[in-house]
BARO-941071 format. One record per atom (N, C-alpha, C): residue in one letter; z, y, x. Coordinates in pm, whole numbers, plus 32768, in hexadecimal, padded with zeros to 4 digits. Atoms other than C-alpha are relative to their C-alpha. Layout:
<rs>
<r><r>A</r><zz>Z</zz><yy>Y</yy><xx>X</xx></r>
...
</rs>
This chain:
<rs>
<r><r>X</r><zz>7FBC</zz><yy>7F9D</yy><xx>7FB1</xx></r>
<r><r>X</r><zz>4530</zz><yy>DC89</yy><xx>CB09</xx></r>
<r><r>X</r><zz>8053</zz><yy>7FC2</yy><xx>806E</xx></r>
<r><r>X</r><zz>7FCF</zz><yy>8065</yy><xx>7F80</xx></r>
<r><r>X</r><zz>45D8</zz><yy>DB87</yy><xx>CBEB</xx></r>
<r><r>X</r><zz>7FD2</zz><yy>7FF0</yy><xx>8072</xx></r>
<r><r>X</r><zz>8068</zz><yy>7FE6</yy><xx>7F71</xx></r>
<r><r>X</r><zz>45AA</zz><yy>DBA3</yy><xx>CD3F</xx></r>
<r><r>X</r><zz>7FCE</zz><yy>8093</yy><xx>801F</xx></r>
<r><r>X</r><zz>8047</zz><yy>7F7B</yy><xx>7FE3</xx></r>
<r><r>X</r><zz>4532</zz><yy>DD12</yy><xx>CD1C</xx></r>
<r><r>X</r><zz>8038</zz><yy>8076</yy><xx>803E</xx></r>
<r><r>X</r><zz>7FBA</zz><yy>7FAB</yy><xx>7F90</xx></r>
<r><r>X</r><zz>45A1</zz><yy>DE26</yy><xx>CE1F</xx></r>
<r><r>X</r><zz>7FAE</zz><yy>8074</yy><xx>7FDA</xx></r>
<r><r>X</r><zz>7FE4</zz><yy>7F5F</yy><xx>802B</xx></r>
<r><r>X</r><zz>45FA</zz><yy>DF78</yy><xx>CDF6</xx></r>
<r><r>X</r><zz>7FD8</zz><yy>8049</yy><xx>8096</xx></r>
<r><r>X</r><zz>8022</zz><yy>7FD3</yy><xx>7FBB</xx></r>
<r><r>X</r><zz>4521</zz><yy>DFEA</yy><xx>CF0B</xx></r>
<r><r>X</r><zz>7FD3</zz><yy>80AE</yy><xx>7FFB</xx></r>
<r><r>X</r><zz>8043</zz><yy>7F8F</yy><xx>8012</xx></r>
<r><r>X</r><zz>449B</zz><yy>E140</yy><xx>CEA3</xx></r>
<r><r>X</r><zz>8074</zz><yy>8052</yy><xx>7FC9</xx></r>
<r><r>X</r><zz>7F93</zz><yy>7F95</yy><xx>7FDB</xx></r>
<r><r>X</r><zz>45FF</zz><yy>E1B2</yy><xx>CE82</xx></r>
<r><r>X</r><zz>8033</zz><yy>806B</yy><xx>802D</xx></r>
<r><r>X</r><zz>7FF7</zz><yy>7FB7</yy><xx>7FA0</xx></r>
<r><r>X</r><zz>460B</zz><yy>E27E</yy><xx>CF98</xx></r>
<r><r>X</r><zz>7F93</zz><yy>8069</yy><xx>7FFB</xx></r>
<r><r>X</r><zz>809F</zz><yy>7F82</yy><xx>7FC5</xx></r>
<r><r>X</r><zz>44E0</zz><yy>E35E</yy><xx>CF4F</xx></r>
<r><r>X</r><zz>8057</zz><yy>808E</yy><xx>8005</xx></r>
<r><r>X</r><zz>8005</zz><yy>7F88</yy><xx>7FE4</xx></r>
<r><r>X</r><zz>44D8</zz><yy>E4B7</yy><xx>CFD3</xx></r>
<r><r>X</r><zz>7FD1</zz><yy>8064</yy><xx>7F8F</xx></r>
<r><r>X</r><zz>800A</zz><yy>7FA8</yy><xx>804A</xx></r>
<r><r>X</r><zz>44F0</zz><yy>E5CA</yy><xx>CEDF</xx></r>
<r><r>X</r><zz>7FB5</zz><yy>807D</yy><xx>8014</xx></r>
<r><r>X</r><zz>8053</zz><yy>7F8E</yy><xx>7FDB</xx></r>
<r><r>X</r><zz>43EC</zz><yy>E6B9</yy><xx>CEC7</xx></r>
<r><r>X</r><zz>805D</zz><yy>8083</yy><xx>800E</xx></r>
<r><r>X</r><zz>7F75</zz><yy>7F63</yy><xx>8022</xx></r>
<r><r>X</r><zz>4487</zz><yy>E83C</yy><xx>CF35</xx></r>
<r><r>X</r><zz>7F94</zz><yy>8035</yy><xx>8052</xx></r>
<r><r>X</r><zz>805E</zz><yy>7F8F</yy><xx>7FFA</xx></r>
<r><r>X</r><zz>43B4</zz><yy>E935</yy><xx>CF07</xx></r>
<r><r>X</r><zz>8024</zz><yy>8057</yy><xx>809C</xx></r>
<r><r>X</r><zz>8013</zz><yy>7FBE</yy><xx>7F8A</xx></r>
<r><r>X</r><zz>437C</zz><yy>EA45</yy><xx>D043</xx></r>
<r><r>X</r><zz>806D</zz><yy>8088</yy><xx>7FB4</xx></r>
<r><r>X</r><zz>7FCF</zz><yy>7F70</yy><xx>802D</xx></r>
<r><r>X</r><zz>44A9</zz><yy>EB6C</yy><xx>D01E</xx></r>
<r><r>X</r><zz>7F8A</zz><yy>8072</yy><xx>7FF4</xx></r>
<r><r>X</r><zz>8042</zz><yy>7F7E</yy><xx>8023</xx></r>
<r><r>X</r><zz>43E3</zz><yy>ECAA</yy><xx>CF95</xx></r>
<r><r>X</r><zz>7FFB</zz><yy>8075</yy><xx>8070</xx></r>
<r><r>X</r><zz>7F9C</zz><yy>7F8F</yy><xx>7F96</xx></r>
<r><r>X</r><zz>4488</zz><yy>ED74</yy><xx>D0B9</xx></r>
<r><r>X</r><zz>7FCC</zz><yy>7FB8</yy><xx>80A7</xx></r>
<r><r>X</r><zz>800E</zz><yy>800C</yy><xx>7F6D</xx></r>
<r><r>X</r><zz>4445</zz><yy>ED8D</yy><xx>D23F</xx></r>
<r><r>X</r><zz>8042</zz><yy>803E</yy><xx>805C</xx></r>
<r><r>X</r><zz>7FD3</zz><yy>7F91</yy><xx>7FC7</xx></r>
<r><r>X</r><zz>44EC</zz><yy>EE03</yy><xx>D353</xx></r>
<r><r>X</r><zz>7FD7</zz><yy>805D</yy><xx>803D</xx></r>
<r><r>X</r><zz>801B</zz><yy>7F68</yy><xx>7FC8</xx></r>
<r><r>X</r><zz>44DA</zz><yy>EF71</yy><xx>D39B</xx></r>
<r><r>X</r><zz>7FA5</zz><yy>8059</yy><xx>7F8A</xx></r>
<r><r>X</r><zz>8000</zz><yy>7FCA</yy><xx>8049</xx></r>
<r><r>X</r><zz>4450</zz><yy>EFB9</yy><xx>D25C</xx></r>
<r><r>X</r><zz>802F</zz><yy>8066</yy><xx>7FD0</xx></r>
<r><r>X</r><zz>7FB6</zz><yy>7FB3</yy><xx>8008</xx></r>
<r><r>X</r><zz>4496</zz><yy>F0EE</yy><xx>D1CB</xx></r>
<r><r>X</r><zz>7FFE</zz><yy>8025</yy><xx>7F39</xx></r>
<r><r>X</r><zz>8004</zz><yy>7FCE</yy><xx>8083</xx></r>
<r><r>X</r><zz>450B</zz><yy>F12D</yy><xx>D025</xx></r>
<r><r>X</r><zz>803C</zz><yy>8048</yy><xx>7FBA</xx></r>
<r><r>X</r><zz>7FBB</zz><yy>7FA6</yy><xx>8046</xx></r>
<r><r>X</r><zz>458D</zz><yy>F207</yy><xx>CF32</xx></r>
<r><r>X</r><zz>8022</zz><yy>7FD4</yy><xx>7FAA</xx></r>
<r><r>X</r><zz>7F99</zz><yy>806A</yy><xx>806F</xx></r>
<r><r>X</r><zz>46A3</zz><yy>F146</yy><xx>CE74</xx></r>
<r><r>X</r><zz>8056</zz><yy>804F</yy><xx>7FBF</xx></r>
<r><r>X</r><zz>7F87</zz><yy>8006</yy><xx>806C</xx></r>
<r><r>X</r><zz>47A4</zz><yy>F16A</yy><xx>CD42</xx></r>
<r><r>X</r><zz>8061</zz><yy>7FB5</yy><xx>801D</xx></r>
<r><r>X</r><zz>7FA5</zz><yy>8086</yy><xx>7FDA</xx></r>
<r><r>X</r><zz>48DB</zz><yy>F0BD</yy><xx>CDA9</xx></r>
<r><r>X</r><zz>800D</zz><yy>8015</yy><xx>7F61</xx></r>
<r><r>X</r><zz>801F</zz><yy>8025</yy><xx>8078</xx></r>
<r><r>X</r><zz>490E</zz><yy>F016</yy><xx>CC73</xx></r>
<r><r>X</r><zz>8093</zz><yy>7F97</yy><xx>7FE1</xx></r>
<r><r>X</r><zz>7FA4</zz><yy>8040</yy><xx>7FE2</xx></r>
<r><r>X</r><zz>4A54</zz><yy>EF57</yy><xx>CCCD</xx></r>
<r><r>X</r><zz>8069</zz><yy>7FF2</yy><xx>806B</xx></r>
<r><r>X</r><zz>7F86</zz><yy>8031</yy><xx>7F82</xx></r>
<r><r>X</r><zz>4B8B</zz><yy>EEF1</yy><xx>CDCC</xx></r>
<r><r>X</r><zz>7FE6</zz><yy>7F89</yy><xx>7FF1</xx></r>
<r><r>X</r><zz>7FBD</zz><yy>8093</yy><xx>7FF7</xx></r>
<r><r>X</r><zz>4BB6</zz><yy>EDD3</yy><xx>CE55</xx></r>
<r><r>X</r><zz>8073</zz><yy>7FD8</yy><xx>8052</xx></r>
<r><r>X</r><zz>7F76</zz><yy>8013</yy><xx>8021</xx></r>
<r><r>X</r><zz>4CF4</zz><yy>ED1C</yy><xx>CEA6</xx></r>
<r><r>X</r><zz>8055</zz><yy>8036</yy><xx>80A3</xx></r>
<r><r>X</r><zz>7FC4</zz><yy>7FB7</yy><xx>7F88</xx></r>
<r><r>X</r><zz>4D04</zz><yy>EDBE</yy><xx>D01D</xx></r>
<r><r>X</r><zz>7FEE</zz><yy>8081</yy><xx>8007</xx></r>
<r><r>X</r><zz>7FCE</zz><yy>7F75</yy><xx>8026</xx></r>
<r><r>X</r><zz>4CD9</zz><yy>EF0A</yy><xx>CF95</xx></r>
<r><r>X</r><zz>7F54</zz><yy>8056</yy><xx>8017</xx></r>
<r><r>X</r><zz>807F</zz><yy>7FBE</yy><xx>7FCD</xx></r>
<r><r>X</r><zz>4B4B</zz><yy>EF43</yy><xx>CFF2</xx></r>
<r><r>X</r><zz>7FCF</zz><yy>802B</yy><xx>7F75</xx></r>
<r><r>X</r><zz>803A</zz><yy>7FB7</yy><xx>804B</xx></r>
<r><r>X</r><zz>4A72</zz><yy>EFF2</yy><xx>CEE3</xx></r>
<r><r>X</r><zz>7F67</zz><yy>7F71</yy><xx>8015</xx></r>
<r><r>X</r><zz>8057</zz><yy>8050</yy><xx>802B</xx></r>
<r><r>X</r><zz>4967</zz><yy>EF03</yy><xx>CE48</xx></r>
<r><r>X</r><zz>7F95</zz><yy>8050</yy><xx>7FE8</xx></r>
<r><r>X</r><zz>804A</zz><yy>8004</yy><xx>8044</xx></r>
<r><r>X</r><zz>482E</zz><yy>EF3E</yy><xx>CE23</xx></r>
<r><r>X</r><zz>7F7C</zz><yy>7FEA</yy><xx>7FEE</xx></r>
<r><r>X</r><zz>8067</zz><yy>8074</yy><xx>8019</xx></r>
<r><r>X</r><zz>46D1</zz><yy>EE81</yy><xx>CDAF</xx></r>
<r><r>X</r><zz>7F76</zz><yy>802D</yy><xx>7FF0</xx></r>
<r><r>X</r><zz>807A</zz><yy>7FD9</yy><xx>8010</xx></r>
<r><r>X</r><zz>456C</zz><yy>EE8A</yy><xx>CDF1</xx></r>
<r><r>X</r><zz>7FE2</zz><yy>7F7F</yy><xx>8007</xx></r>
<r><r>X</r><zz>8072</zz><yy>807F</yy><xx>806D</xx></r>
<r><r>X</r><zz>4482</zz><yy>ED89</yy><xx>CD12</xx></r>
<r><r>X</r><zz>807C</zz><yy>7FD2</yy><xx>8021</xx></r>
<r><r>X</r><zz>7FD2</zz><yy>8083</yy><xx>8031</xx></r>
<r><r>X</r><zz>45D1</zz><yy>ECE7</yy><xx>CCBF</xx></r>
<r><r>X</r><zz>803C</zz><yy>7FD7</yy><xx>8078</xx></r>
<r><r>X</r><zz>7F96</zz><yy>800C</yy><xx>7F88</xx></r>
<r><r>X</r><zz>4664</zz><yy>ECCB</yy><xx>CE2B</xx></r>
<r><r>X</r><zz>8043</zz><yy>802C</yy><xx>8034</xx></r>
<r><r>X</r><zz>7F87</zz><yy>7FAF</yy><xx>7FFE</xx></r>
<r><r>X</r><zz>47A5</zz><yy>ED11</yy><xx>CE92</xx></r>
<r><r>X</r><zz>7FEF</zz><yy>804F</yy><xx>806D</xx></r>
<r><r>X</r><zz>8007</zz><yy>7FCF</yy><xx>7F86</xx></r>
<r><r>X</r><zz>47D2</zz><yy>EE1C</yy><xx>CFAF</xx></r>
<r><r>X</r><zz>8063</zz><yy>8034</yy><xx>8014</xx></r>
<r><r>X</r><zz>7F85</zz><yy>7FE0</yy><xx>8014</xx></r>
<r><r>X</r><zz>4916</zz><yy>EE65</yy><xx>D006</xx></r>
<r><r>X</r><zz>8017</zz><yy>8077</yy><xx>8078</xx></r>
<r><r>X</r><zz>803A</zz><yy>7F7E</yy><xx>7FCC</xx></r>
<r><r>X</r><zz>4931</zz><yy>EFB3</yy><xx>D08D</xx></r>
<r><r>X</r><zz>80B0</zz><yy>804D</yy><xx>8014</xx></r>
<r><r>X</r><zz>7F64</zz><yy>7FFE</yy><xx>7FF9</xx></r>
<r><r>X</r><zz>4AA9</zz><yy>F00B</yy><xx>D123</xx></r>
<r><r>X</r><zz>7FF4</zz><yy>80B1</yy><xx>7FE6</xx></r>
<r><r>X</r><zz>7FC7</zz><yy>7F6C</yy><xx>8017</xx></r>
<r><r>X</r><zz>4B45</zz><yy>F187</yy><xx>D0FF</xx></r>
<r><r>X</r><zz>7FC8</zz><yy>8022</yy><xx>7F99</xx></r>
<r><r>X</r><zz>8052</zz><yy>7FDF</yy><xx>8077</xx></r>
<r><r>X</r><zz>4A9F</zz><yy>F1AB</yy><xx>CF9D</xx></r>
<r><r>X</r><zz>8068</zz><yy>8008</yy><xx>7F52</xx></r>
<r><r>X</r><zz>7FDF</zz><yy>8044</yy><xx>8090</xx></r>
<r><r>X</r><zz>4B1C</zz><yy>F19F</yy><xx>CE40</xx></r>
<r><r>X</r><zz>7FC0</zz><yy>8012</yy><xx>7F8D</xx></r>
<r><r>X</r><zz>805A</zz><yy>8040</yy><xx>8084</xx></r>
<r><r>X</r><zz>4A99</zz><yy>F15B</yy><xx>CCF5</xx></r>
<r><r>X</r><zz>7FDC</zz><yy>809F</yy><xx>7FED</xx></r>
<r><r>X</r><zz>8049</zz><yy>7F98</yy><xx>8015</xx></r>
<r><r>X</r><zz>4985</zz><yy>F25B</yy><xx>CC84</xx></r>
<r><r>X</r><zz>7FD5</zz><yy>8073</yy><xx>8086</xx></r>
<r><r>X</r><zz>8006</zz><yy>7FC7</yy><xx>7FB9</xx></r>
<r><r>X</r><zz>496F</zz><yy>F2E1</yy><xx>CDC0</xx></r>
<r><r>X</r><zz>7F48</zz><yy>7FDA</yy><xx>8028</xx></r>
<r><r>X</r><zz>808B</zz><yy>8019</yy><xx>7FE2</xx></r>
<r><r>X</r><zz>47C5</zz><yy>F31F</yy><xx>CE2B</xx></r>
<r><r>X</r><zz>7FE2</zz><yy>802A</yy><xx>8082</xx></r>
<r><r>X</r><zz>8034</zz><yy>7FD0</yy><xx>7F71</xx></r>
<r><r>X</r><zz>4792</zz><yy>F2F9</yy><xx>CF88</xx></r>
<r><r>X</r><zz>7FA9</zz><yy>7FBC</yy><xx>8022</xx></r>
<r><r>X</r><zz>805E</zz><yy>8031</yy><xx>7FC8</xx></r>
<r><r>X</r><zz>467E</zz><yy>F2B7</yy><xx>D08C</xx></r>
<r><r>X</r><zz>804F</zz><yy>7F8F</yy><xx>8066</xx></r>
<r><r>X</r><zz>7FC4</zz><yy>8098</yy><xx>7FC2</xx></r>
<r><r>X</r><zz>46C4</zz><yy>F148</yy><xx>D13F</xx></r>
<r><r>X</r><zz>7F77</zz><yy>7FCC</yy><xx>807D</xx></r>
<r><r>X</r><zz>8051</zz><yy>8067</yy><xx>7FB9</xx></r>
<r><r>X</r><zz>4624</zz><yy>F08F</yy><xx>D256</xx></r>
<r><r>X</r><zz>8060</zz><yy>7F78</yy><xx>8025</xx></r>
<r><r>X</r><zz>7FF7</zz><yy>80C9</yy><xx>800A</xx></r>
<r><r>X</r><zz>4643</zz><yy>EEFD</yy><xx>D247</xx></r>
<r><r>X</r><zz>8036</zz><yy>7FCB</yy><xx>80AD</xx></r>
<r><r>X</r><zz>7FEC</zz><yy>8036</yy><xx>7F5B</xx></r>
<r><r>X</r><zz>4716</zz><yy>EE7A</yy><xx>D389</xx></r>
<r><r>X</r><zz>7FF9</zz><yy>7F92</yy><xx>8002</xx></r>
<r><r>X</r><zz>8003</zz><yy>808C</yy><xx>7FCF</xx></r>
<r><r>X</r><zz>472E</zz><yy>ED2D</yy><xx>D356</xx></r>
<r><r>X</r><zz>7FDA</zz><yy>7FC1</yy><xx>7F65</xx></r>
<r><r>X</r><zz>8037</zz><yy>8045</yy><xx>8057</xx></r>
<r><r>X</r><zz>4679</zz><yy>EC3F</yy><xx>D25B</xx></r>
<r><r>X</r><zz>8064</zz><yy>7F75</yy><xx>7FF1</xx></r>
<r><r>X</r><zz>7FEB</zz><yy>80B1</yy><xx>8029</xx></r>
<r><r>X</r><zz>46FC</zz><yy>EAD1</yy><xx>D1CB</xx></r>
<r><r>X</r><zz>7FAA</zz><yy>7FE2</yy><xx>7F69</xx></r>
<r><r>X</r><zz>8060</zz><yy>800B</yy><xx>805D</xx></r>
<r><r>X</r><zz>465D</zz><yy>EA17</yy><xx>D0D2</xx></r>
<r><r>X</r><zz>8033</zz><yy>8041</yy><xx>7F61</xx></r>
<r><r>X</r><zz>7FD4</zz><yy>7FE0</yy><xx>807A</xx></r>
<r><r>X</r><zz>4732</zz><yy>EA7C</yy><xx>CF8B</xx></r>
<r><r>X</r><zz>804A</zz><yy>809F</yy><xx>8022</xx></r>
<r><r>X</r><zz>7FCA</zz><yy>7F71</yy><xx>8008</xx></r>
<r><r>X</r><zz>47A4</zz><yy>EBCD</yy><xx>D021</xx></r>
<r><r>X</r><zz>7FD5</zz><yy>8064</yy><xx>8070</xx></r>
<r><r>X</r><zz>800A</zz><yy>7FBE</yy><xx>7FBD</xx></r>
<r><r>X</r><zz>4781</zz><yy>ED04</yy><xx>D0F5</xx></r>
<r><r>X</r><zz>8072</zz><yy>803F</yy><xx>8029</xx></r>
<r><r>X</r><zz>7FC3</zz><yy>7F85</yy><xx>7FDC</xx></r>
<r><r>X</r><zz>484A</zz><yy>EE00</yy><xx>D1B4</xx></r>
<r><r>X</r><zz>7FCB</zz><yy>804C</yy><xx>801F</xx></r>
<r><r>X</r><zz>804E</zz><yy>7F7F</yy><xx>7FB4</xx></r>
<r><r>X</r><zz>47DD</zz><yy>EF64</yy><xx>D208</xx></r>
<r><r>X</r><zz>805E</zz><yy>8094</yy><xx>801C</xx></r>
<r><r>X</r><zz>7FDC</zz><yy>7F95</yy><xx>7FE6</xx></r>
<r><r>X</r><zz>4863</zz><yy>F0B3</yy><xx>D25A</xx></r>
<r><r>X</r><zz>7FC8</zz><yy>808D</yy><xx>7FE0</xx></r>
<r><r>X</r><zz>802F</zz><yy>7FA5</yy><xx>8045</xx></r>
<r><r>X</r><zz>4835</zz><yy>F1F5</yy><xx>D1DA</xx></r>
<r><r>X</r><zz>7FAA</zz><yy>8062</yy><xx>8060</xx></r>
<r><r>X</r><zz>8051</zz><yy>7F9A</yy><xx>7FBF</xx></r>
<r><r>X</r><zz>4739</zz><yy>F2DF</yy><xx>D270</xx></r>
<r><r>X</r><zz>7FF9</zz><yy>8087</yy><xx>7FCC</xx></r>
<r><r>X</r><zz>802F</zz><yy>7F5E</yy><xx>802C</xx></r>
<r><r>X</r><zz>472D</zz><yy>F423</yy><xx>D1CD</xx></r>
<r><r>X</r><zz>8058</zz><yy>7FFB</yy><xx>7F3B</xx></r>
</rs>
């Protein structure tokens, strides 16, 4: 083991493609708050954070802006 380098250190972590696109349009369960007061809530398992909402509330959403571990959207109907 002497001499041997920690080259493959640095690898790039596979990350899957968000589920979600923008301008999409879904029919969500907020299902949560989060800590700036938006209404949570998840399709396949991804967050979408969805402002003027609160928990149990079932509205229609379209997707404004994507990142890889989260969404924002706005309520449509």
């Amino acid at each position: 083991m002497e001499g041997r380098r920690f080259e493959n250190r640095q690898r790039k972590r596979f990350s899957p493609q968000p589920p979600v696109k923008v301008g999409e349009r879904y029919r969500v369960k907020i299902e949560a708050m989060g800590k700036g007061g938006d209404g949570i809530a998840r399709i396949r398992g991804f967050v979408i954070f969805v402002p003027k909402t609160q928990i149990g509330d079932e509205v229609e959403i379209v997707i404004n802006n994507v990142k890889q571990k989260f969404a924002f959207a706005e309520v449509i109907g």
